[in-house]
VEXDREN-2710 file (C-alpha; in Angstrom, 1 decimal):
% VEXDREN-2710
k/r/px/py/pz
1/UNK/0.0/0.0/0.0
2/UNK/2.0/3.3/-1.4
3/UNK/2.0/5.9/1.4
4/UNK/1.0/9.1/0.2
5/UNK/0.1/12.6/1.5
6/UNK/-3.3/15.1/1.8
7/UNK/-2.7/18.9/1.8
8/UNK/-6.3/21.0/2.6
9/UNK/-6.4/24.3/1.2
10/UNK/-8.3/26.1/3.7
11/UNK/-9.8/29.3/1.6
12/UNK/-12.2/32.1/2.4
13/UNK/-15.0/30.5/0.3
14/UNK/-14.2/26.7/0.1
15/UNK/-11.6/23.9/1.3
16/UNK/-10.2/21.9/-1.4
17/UNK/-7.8/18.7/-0.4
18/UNK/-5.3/17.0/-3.3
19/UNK/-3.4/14.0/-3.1
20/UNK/0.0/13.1/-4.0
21/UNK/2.0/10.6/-4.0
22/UNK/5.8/10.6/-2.8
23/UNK/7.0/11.9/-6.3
24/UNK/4.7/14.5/-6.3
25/UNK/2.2/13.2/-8.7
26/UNK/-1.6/14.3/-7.7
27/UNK/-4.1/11.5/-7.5
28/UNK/-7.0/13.1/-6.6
29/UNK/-8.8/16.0/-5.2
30/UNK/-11.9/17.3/-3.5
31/UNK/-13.8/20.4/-2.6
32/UNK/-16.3/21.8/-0.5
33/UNK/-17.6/25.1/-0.5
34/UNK/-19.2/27.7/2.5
35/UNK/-20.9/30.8/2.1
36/UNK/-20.0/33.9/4.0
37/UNK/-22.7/36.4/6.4
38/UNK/-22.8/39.8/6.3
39/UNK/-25.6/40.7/9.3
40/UNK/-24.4/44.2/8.8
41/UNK/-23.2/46.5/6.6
42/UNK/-19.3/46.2/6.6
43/UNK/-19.4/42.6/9.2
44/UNK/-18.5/39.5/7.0
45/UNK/-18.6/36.4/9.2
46/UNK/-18.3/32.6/8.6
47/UNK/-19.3/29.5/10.7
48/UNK/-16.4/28.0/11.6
49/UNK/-18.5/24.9/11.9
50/UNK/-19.5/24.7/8.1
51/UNK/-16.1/25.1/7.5
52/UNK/-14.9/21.8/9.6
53/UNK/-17.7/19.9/8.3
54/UNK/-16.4/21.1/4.8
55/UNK/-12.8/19.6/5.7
56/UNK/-14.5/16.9/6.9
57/UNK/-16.7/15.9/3.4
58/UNK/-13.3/16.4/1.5
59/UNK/-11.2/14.4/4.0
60/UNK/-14.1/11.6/3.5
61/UNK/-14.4/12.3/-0.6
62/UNK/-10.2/11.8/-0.8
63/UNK/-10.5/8.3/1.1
64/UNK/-13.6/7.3/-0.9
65/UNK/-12.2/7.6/-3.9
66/UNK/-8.7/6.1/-3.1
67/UNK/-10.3/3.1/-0.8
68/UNK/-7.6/0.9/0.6
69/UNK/-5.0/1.7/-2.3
70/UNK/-2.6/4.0/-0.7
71/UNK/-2.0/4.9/2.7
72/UNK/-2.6/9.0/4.0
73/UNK/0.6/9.2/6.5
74/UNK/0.8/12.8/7.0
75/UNK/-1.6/16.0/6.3
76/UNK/-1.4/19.8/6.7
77/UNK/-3.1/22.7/6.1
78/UNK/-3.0/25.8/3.7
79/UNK/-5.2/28.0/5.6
80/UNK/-6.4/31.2/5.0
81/UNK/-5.0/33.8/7.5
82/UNK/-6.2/37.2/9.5
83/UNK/-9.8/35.7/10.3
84/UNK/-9.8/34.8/14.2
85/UNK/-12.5/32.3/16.2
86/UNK/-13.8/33.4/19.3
87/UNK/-14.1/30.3/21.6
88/UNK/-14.3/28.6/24.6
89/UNK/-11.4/27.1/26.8
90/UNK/-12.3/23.9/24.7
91/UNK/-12.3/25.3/21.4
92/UNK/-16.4/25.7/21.0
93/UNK/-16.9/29.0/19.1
94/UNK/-18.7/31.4/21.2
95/UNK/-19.5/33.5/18.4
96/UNK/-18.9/33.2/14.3
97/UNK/-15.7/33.6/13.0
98/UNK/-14.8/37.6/11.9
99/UNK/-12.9/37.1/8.8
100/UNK/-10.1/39.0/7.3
101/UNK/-13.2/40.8/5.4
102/UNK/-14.5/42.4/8.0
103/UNK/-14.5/46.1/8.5
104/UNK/-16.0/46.4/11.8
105/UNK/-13.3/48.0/13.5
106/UNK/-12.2/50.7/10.8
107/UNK/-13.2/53.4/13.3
108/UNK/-11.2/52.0/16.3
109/UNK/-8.4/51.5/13.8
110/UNK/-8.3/55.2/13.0
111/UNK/-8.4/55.9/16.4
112/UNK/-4.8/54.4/16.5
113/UNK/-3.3/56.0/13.8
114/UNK/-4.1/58.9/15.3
115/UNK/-2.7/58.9/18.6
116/UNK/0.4/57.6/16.6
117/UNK/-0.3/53.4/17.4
118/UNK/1.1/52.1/13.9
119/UNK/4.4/52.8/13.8
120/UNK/4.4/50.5/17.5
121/UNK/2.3/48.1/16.1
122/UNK/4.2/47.8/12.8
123/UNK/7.7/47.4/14.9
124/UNK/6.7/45.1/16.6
125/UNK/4.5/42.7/14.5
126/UNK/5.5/43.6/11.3
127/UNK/1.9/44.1/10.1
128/UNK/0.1/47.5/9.6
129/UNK/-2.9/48.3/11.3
130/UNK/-5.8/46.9/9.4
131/UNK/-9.6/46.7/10.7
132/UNK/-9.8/42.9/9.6
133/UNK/-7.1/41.5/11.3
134/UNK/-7.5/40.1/14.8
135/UNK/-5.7/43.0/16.8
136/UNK/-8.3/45.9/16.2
137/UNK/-11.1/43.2/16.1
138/UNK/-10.4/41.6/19.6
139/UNK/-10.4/45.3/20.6
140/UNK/-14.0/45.8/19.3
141/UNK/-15.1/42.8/20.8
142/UNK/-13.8/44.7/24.3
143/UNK/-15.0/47.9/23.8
144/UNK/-18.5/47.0/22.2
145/UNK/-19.0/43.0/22.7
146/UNK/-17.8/43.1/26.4
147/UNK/-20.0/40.4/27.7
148/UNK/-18.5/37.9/24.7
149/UNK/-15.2/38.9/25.5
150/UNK/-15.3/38.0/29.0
151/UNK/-16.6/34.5/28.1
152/UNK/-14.0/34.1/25.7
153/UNK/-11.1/31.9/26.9
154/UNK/-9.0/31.4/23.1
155/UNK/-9.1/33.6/20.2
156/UNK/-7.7/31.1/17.5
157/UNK/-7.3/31.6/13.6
158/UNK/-8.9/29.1/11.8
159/UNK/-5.5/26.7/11.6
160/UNK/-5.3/26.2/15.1
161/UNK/-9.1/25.8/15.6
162/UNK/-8.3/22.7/12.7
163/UNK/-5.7/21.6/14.3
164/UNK/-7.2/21.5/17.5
165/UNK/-10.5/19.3/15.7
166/UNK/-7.8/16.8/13.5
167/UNK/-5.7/16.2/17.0
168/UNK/-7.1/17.5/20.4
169/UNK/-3.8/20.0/20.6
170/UNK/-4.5/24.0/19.8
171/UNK/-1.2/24.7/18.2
172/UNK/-0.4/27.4/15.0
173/UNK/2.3/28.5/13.5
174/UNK/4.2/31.7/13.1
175/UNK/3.0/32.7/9.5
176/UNK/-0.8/32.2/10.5
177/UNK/0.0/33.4/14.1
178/UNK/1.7/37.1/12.7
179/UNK/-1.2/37.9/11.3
180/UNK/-3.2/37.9/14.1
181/UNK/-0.7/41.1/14.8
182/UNK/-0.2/39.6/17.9
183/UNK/3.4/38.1/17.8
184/UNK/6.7/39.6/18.3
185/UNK/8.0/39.3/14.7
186/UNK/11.9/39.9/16.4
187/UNK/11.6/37.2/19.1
188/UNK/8.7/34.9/17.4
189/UNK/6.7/34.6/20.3
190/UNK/3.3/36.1/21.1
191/UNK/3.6/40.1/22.1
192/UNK/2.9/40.6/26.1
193/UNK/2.9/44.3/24.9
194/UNK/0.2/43.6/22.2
195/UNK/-1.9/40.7/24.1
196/UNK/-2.0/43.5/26.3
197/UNK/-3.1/46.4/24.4
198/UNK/-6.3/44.6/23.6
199/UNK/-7.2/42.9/26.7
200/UNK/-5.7/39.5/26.7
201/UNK/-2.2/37.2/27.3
202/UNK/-0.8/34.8/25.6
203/UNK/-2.5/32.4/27.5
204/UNK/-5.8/33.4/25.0
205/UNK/-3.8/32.1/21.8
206/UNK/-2.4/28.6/20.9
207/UNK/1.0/27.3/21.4
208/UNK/3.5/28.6/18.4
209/UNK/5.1/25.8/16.5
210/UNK/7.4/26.0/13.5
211/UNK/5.6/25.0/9.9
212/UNK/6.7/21.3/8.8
213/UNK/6.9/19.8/12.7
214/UNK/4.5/17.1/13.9
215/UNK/1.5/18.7/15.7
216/UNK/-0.1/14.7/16.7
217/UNK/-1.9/11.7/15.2
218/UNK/-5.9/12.7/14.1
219/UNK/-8.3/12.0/17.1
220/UNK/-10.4/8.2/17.0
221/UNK/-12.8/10.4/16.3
222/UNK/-11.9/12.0/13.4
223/UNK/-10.5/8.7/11.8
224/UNK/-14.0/7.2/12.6
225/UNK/-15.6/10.1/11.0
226/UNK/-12.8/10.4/7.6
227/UNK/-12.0/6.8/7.2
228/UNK/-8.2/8.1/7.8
229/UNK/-5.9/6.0/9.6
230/UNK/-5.3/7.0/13.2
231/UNK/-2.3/6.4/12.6
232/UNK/-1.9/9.6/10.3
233/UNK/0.0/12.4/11.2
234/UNK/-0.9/16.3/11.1
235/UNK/1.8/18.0/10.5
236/UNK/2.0/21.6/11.2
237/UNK/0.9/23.9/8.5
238/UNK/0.7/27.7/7.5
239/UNK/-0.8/30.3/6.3
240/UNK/-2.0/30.1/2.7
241/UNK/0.0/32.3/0.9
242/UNK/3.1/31.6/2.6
243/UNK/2.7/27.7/1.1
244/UNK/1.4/28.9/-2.1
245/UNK/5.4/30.9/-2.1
246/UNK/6.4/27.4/-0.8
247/UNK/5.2/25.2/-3.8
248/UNK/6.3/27.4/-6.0
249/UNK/10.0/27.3/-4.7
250/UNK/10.3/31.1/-3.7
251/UNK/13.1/30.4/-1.0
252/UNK/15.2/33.5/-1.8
253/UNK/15.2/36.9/-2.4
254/UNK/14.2/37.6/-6.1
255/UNK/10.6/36.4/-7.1
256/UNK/7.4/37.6/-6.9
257/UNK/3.9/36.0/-6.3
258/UNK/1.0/37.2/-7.3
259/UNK/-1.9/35.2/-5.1
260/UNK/-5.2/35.9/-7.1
261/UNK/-8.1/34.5/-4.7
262/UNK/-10.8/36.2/-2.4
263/UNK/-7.7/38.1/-1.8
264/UNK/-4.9/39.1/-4.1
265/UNK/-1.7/39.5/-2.2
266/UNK/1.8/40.1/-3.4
267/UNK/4.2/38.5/-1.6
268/UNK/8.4/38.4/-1.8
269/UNK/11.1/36.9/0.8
270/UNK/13.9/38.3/2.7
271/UNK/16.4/37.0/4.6
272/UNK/16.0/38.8/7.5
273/UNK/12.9/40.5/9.8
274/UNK/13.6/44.2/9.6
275/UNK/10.6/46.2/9.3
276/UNK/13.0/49.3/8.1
277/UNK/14.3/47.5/4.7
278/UNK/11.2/47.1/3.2
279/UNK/8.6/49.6/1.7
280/UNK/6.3/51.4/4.2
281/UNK/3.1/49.8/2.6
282/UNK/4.3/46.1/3.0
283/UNK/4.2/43.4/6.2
284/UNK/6.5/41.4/7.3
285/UNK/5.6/37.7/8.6
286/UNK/7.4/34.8/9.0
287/UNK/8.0/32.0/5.8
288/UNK/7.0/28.3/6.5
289/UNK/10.1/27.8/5.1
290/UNK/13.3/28.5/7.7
291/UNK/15.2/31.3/8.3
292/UNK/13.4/32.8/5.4
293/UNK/10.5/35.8/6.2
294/UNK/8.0/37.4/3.1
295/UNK/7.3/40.6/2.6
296/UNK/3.5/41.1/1.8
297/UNK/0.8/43.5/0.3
298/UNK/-2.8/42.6/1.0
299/UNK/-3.9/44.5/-2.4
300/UNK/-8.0/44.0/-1.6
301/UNK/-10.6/41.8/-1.8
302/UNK/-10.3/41.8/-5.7
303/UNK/-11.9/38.2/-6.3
304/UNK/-14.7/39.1/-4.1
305/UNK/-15.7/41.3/-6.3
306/UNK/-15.5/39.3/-9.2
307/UNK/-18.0/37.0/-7.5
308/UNK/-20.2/39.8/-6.9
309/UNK/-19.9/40.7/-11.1
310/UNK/-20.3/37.3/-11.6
311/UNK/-23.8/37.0/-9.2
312/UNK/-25.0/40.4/-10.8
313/UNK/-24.3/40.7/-13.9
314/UNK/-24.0/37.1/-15.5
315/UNK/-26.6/35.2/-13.3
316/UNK/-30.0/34.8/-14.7
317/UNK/-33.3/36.5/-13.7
318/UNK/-34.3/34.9/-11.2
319/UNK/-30.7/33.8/-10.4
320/UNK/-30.4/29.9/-10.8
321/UNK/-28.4/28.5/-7.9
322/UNK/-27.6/25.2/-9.2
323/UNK/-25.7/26.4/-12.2
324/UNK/-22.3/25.4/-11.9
325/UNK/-20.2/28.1/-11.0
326/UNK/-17.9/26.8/-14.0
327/UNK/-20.6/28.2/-16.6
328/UNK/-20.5/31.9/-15.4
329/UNK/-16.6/31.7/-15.2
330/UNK/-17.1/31.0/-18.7
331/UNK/-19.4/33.6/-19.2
332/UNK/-17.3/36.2/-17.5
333/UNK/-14.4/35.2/-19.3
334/UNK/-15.8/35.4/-22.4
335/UNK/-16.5/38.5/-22.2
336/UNK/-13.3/39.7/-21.6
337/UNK/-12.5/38.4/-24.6
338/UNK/-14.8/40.0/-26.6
339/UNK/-14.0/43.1/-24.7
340/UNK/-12.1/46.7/-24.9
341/UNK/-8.9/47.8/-23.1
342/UNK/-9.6/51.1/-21.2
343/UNK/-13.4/49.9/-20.8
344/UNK/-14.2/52.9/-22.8
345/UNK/-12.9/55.5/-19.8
346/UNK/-14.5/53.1/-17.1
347/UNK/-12.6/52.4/-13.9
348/UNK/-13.2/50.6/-10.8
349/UNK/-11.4/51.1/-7.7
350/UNK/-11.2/48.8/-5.4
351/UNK/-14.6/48.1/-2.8
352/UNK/-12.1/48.7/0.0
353/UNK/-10.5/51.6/-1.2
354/UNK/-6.9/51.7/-2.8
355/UNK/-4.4/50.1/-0.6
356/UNK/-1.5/52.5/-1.6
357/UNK/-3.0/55.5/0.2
358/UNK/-3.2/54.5/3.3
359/UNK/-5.6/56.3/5.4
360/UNK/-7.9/56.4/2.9
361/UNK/-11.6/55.8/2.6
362/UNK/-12.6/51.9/3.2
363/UNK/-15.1/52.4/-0.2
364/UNK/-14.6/52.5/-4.0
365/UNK/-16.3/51.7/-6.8
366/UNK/-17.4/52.4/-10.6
367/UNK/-15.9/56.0/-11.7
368/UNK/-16.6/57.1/-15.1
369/UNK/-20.1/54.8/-15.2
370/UNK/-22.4/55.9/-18.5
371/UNK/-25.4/55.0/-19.7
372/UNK/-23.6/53.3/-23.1
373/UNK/-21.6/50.8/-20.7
374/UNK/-22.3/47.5/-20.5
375/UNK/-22.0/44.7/-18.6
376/UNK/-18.8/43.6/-20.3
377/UNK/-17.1/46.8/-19.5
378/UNK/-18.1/46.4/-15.9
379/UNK/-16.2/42.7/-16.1
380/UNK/-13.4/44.3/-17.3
381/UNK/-13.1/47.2/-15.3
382/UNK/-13.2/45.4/-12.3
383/UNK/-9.9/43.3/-13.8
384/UNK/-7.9/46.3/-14.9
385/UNK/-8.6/48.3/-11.0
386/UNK/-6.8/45.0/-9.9
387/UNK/-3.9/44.9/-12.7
388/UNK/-3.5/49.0/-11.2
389/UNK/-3.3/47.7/-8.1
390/UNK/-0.7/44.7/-8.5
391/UNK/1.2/47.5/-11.0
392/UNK/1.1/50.3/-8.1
393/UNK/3.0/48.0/-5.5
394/UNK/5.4/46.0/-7.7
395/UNK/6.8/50.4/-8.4
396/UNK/6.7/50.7/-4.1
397/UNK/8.9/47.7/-4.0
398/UNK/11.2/48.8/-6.6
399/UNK/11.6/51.8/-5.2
400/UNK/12.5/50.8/-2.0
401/UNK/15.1/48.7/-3.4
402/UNK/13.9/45.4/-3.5
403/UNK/14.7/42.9/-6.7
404/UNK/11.8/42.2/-8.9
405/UNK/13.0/39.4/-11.2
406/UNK/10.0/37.4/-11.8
407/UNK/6.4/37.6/-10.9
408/UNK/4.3/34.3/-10.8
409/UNK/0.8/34.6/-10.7
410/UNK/-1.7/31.6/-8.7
411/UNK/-5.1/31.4/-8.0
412/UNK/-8.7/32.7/-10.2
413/UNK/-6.7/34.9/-12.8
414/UNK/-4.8/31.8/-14.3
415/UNK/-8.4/30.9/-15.4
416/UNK/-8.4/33.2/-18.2
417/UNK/-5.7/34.1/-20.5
418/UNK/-7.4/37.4/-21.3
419/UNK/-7.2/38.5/-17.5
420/UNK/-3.4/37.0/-17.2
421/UNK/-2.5/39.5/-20.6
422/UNK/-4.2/41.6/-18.6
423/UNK/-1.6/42.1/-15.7
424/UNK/1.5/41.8/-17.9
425/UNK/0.0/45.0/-20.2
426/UNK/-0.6/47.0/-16.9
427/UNK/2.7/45.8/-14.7
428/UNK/5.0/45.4/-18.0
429/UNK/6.3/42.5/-16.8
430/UNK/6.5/38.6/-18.3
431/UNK/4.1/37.0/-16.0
432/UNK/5.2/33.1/-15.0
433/UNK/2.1/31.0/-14.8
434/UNK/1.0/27.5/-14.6
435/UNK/-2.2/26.1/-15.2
436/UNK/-1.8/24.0/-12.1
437/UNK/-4.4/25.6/-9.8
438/UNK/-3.8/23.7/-6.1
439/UNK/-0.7/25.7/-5.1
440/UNK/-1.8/26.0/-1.3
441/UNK/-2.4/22.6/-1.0
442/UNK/0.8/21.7/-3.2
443/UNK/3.0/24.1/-0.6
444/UNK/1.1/22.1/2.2
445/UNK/1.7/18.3/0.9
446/UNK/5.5/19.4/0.9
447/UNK/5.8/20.5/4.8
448/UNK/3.8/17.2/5.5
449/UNK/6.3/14.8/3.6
450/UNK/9.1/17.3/5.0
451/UNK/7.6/16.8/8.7
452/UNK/7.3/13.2/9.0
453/UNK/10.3/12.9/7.6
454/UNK/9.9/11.0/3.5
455/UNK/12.1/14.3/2.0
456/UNK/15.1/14.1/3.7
457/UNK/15.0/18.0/3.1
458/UNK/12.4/21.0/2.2
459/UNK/14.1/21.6/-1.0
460/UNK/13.9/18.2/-1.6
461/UNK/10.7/18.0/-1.7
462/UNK/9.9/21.3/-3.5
463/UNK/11.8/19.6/-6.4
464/UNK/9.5/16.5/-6.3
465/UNK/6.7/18.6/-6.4
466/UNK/7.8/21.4/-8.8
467/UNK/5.2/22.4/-11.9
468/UNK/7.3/24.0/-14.6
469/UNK/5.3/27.8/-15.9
470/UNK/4.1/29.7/-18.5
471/UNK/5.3/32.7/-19.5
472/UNK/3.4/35.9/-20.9
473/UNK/4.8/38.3/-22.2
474/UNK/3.4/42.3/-22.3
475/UNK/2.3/44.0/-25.9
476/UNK/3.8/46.8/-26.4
477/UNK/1.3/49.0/-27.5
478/UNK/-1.7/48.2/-24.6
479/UNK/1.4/48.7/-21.8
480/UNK/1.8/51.9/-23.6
481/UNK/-1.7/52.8/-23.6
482/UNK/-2.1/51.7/-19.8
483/UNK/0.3/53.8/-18.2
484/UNK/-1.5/56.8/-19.5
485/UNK/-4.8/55.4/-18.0
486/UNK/-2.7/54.3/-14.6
487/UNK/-1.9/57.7/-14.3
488/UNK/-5.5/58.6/-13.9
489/UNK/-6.5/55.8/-11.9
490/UNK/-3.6/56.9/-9.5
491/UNK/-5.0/60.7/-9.8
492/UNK/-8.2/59.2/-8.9
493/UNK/-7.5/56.9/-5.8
494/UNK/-5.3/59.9/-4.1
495/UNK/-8.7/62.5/-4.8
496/UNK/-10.8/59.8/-2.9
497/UNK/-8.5/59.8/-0.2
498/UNK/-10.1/61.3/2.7
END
């Protein structure tokens, strides 16, 4: 019975699991999808318990389909990161999970900035203030939930709350446990300073543990309820984008990846935590790989609001909500295809406002919107705001110094090769690209052979696992024609700063 190994993607809208064998071959894979809550304007919550039962389903779907044939030794997680659980000493959510989405806190969050809170913040986690992340949201919970907070005994991303299901042990690691803006990036531990500017100790979190080590053996239960061994191993994971930089062997200072899910984040490594050698806009967190650390730029929710285009403006009246999500992809992308650069003078700035001005408004939009526009230019407005974006940080970084050699690009705009055109025309750079979608769970796979020990090394088994790209290459003419419109979309964004 060949021993192989299960990486879970944990993502904002679905957990996906892939296979592999040893050599890095995928057998198979399985997904499961959750919805998101919005109970009020700017709160965007999830049940953390649809999303176990979704790892769950996918754990059962994989070992249904591979039966007694090979043998699941190890698994981690990709997970998505900046989301945080409040629960019970025993891990029972007290209250939904407040994703990364979630602007809740933006007025608390200013409240910081102005009495000068960033630049400690920064220093000492790496991360700028952000009214998703767990820091200003445990502080809302305080100051406006106080009854929940005092019941609260944990505050756990949604990795350790996983882990803590798949083994009995709450444990994280440091990539998932930076962002919770809660660990000193210098001494990689959790922040007394920070647990106590919002009410808590380190006692509240789980215990931090390097990526690729053994967090324990799945529970009897969860073998009775997967059909996994119980003799399989979790080995501790990270967050998503940090594995997604694994797979795709960014080790060293150099590349670039684009991560193009519910959130687009650019993401680059250094070789050493100094808050002071990278560009103002950026975070610093810790790589799963060792002694290795990524610089980051959350850019905004940009596939979000390709979902929303997609709901809108390609549904059917009534929508239909067993049509396959595959045929509006198709619809969406076939109208970029059919459509015009420049959108005829449409632009779309980001729903969370533009990134790069930071203290700006948490709002955007459709700027430019006439009557003669369609729903194609719509689709594709809402693809160039995030090509200006991606094009607007990759200039910070090179400004501050930083090499920019090669940018890969994973996740929803690999799906069309109108929308990957797209970002080389606006960032005039060849963008490397592989139709191979399951980079998180890929980077994942690789820490759980590397853990238990069947790759003697990480690099190892990055080579094992390695999927060679594509490259794409800018015309000339539309990068020529989009630096005229980025200039106005720049103009634009620093107007609506406010």
């Amino acid at each position: 019975m060949p021993d192989v190994l299960l990486g879970l993607d944990i993502g904002t809208n679905a957990t996906k699991g892939v296979l592999f064998d040893l050599a890095g071959t995928e057998l198979v894979q399985a997904e499961q999808s959750y919805p998101l809550a919005t109970p009020q304007p700017g709160w965007v919550e999830q049940d953390p318990e649809q999303v176990w039962q979704a790892v769950i389903s996918v754990i059962q779907q994989i070992v249904s389909q591979v039966g007694s044939e090979h043998q699941i030794v190890a698994l981690a997680l990709a997970a998505q990161s900046g989301s945080v659980i409040p629960t019970g000493a025993d891990g029972t959510p007290v209250y939904p999970m407040i994703t990364w989405l979630d602007t809740r806190a933006e007025a608390l969050v200013k409240q910081w900035q102005a009495a000068g809170l960033e630049a400690t913040v920064r220093t000492l986690s790496g991360w700028q203030l952000h009214p998703g992340l767990p820091l200003p949201i445990i502080a809302w919970l305080r100051q406006f939930k106080p009854d929940l907070f005092a019941k609260t005994k944990r505050f756990l991303s949604i990795l350790d709350f996983l882990n803590y299901r798949l083994t009995g042990i709450f444990c994280t690691d440091l990539s998932t446990g930076a962002e919770m803006q809660l660990v000193d990036i210098s001494m990689a531990q959790w922040s007394p300073q920070l647990c106590d500017m919002v009410g808590i100790t380190p006692d509240h979190l789980a215990r931090l543990q390097p990526a690729g080590t053994i967090v324990g053996h799945v529970t009897a239960t969860v073998s009775q309820l997967t059909g996994l061994s119980s003799q399989t191993q979790v080995v501790n994971g990270g967050h998503d984008q940090c594995c997604t930089a694994l797979a795709m062997g960014m080790t060293d200072p150099g590349k670039l990846m684009l991560a193009t899910g519910t959130a687009w984040v650019i993401t680059g490594v250094v070789e050493s935590p100094s808050t002071s050698a990278i560009p103002p806009t950026m975070n610093l967190n810790f790589h799963v790989a060792p002694q290795r650390w990524t610089v980051s730029q959350y850019l905004g929710g940009f596939g979000a609001s390709v979902e929303w285009c997609l709901n809108q403006c390609w549904q059917s009246a009534p929508p239909n909500p067993s049509l396959p999500r595959t045929e509006l992809y198709a619809l969406f992308n076939d109208a970029l295809s059919r459509s015009q650069a420049g959108c005829n003078g449409l632009l779309f700035l980001p729903l969370g406002g533009s990134l790069q001005t930071p203290g700006g408004t948490a709002q955007g939009g459709f700027v430019g919107l006439r009557l003669d526009h369609t729903r194609i230019d719509l689709s594709r407005a809402i693809v160039e705001g995030a090509a200006f974006e991606v094009r607007w940080a990759l200039e910070t970084i090179q400004q501050a110094g930083l090499p920019v050699e090669e940018l890969w690009v994973a996740g929803g705009a690999t799906r069309s090769p109108v929308w990957s055109q797209i970002l080389a025309d606006v960032s005039g750079l060849p963008i490397s690209l592989t139709h191979y979608a399951q980079w998180p769970a890929l980077g994942a796979a690789v820490l759980a052979g590397t853990g238990i020990g069947v790759f003697d090394t990480l690099a190892e088994g990055i080579a094992r696992f390695q999927k060679p790209p594509r490259q794409i290459v800018p015309h000339e003419t539309q990068s020529k024609m989009y630096r005229e419109i980025f200039a106005r979309y720049q103009a634009i964004s620093r107007k609506l700063c406010f």
